[in-house]
C-alpha positions as a Markdown table, in Angstrom:
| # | Residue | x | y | z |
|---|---|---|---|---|
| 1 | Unk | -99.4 | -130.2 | 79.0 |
| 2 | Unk | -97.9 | -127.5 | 80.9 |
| 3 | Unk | -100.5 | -124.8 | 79.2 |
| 4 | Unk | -103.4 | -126.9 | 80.3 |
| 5 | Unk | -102.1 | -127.6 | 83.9 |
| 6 | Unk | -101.6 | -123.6 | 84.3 |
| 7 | Unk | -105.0 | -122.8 | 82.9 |
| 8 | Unk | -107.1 | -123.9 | 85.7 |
| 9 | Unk | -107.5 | -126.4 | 89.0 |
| 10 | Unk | -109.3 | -129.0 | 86.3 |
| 11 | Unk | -107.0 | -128.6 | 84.3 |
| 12 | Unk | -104.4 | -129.0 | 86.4 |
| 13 | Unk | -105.9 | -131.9 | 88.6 |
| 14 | Unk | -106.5 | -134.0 | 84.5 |
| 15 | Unk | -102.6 | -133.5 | 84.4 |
| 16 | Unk | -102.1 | -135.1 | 87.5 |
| 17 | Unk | -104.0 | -138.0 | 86.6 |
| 18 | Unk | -102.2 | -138.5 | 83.6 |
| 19 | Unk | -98.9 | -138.9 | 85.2 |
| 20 | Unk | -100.5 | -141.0 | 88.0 |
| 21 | Unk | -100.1 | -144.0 | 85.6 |
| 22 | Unk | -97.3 | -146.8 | 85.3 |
| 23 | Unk | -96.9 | -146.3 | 82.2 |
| 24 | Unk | -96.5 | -142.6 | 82.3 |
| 25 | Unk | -94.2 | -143.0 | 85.4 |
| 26 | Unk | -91.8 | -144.9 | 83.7 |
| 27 | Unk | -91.8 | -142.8 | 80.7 |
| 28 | Unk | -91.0 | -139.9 | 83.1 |
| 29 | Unk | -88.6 | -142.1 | 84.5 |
| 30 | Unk | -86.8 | -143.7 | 81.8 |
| 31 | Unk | -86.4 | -139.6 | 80.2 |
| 32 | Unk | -85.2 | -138.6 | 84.1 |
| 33 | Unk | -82.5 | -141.5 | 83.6 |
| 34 | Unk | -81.5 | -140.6 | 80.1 |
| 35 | Unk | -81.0 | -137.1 | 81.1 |
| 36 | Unk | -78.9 | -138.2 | 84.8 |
| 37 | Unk | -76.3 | -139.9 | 82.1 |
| 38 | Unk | -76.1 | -138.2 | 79.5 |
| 39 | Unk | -75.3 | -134.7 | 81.9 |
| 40 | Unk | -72.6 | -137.3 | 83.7 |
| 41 | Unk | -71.3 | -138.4 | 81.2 |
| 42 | Unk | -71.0 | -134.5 | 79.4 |
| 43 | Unk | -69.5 | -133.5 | 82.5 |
| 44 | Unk | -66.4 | -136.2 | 82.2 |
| 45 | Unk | -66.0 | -135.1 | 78.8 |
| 46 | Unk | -65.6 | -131.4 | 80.0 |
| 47 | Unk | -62.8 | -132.6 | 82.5 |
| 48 | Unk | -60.9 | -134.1 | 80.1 |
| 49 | Unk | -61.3 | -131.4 | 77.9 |
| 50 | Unk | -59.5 | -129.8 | 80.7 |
| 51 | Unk | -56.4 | -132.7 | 80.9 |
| 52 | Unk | -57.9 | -134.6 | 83.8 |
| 53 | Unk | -58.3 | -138.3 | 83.1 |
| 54 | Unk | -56.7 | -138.7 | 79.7 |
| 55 | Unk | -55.1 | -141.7 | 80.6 |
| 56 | Unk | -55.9 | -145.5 | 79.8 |
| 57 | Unk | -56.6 | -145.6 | 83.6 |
| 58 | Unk | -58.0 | -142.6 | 83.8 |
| 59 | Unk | -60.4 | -143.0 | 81.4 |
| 60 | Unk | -61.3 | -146.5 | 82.9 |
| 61 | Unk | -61.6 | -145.1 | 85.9 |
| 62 | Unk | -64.1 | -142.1 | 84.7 |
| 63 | Unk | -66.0 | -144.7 | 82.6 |
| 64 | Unk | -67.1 | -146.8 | 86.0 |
| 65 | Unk | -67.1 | -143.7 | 88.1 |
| 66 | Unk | -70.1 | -142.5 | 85.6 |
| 67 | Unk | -71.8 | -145.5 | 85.7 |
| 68 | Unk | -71.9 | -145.2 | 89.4 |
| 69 | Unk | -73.1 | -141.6 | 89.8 |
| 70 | Unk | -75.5 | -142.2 | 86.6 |
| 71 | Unk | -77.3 | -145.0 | 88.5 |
| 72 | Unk | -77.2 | -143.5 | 92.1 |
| 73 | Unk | -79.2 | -140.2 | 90.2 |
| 74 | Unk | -81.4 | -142.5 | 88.6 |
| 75 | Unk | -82.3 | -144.4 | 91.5 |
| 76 | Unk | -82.9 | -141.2 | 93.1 |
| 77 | Unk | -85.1 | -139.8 | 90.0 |
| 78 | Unk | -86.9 | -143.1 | 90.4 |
| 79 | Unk | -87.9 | -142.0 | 94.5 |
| 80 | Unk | -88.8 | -138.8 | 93.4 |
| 81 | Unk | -91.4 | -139.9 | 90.7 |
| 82 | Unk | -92.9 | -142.8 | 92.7 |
């Protein structure tokens, strides 16, 4: 897809029409959300790699606060591809 939208104006302009579908929006979407969690959820990991939230608290703590940046990013992923 990114070949053909590179090749030419048709090309490009097919591409867009794709991706102006529901279907293909949420696709988009749902991939967009996957990715916002999984890198939140990575970068919790990485601090307590580092010591920081080891604790039962801590790690309860962590566990809400990535469900609350994972779900302002995809509500934010969501704006940008409607």
């Amino acid at each position: 897809m990114l070949d053909t939208s590179l090749e030419s104006a048709e090309g490009f302009a097919s591409i867009s029409e794709i991706f102006s579908s529901t279907p293909a929006k949420l696709l988009l979407w749902a991939c967009l959300a996957a990715l916002a969690y999984h890198l939140v959820a990575g970068l919790r990991h990485l601090l307590m790699d580092m010591g920081i939230g080891e604790s039962l608290e801590g790690g309860k703590r962590g566990a809400v606060l990535v469900f609350v940046i994972a779900l302002v990013l995809i509500v934010l992923a969501g704006v940008w591809v409607w």
